[in-house]
FILONU-284274 format. One record per residue (C-alpha): x, y, z. Coordinates in steps of 0.5 Angstrom, whole numbers, padded with zeros to 4 digits, always signed. Layout:
<tornus>
XYZ ...
</tornus>
This chain:
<tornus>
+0198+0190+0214 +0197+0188+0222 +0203+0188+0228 +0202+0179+0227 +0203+0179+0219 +0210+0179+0217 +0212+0182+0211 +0213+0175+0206 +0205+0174+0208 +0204+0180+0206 +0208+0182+0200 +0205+0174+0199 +0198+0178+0198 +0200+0185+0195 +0202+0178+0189 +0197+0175+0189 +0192+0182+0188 +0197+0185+0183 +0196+0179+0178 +0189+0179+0178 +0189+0186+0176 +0195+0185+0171 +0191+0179+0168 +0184+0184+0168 +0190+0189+0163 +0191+0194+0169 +0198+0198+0169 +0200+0199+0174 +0207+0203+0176 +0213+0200+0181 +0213+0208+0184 +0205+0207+0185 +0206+0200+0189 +0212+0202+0193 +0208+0208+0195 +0202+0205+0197 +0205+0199+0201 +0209+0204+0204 +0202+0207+0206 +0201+0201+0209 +0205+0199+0214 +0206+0198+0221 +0209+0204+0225 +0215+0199+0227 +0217+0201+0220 +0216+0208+0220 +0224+0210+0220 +0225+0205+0214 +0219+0209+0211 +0222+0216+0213 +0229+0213+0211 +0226+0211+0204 +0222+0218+0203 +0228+0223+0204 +0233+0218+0199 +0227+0220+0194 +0227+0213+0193 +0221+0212+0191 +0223+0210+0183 +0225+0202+0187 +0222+0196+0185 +0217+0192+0189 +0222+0186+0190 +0228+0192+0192 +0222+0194+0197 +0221+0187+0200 +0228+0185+0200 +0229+0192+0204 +0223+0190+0210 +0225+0184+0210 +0232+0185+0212 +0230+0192+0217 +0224+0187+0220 +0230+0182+0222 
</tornus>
């Protein structure tokens, strides 16, 4: 993610890759997807992603995810 990308265009993106791997039958698990997006964030986000570590709230859908950073980046 770069500092003009919103979260929408990016999780728009983060879609479109996790499709193209569940056609090729890759499983990949929410815990794993949440923890790599949380990676890969801008540092605006880092206190949301402290937030989200210390809460063990790994266990959170991507949509829940989204829904979260959508409304801190607001």
């Amino acid at each position: 993610m770069n500092d003009q990308e919103i979260i929408l265009d990016y999780f728009s993106i983060l879609q479109i890759l996790l499709n193209s791997m569940w056609a090729c039958d890759e499983s990949v698990e929410d815990c794993k997807i949440v923890e790599k997006v949380l990676r890969t964030l801008t540092p605006q986000f880092d206190h949301i992603v402290v937030a989200i570590e210390e809460s063990s709230n790994l266990k959170m859908i991507v949509e829940e995810l989204q829904n979260s950073l959508e409304a801190h980046e607001q």
